[in-house]
C-alpha positions in Angstrom: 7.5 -8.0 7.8 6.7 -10.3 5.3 3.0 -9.6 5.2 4.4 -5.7 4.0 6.6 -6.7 1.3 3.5 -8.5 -0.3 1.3 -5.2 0.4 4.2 -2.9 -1.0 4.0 -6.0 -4.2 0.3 -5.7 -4.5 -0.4 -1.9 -4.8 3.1 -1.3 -6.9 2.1 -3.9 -9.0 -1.6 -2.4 -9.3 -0.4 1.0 -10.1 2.4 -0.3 -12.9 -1.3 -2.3 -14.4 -3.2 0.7 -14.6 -0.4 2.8 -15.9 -0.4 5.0 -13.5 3.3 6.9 -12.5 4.4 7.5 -9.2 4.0 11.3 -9.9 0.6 10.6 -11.1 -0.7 8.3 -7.7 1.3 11.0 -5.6 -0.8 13.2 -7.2 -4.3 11.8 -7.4 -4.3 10.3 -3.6 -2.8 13.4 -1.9 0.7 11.8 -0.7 3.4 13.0 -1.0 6.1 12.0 -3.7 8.5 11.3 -1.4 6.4 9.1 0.8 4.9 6.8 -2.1 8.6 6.4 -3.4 9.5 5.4 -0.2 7.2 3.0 0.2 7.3 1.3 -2.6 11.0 1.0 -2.2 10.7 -0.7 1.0 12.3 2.3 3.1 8.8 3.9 4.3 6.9 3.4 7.1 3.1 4.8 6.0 0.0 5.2 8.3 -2.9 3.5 7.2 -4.4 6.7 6.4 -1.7 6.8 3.9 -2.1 3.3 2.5 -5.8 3.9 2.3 -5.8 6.8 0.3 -3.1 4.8 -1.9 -5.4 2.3 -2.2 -8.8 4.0 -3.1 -7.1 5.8 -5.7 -6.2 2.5 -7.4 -9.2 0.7 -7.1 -8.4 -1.3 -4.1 -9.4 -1.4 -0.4 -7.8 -2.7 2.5 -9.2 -5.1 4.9 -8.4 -6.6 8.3 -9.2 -9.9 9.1 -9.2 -11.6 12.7 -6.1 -14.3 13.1 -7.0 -18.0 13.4 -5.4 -18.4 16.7 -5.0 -21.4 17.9 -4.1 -22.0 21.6 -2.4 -25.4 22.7 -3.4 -26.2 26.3 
């Protein structure tokens, strides 16, 4: 849960840098007003299509990374 408060941070905090309004992003990206609201209150649950296309419109790209896992034998 914690690693999706930070991503809600990070691409709220991107969009308020640019300048960009909610209505505006909704706009641009092709989500819905409702949806980015949502999400950026916490309350939504987006796809990563969603987040992507979030994302792209703010200059940003998201990347998955394999876990250091560490087994104890």
């Amino acid at each position: 849960m914690m690693h999706f408060i930070e991503l809600i941070k990070t691409i709220k905090e991107r969009r308020e840098a640019l300048q960009v309004t909610q209505e505006e992003l909704a706009e641009l990206s092709g989500v819905g007003l409702r949806t980015l609201k949502q999400f950026e209150s916490g309350k939504g649950n987006p796809t990563l299509k969603t987040l992507h296309k979030l994302s792209d419109v703010l200059g940003m790209e998201i990347c998955l990374r394999i876990k250091n896992i560490t087994h104890s034998i």
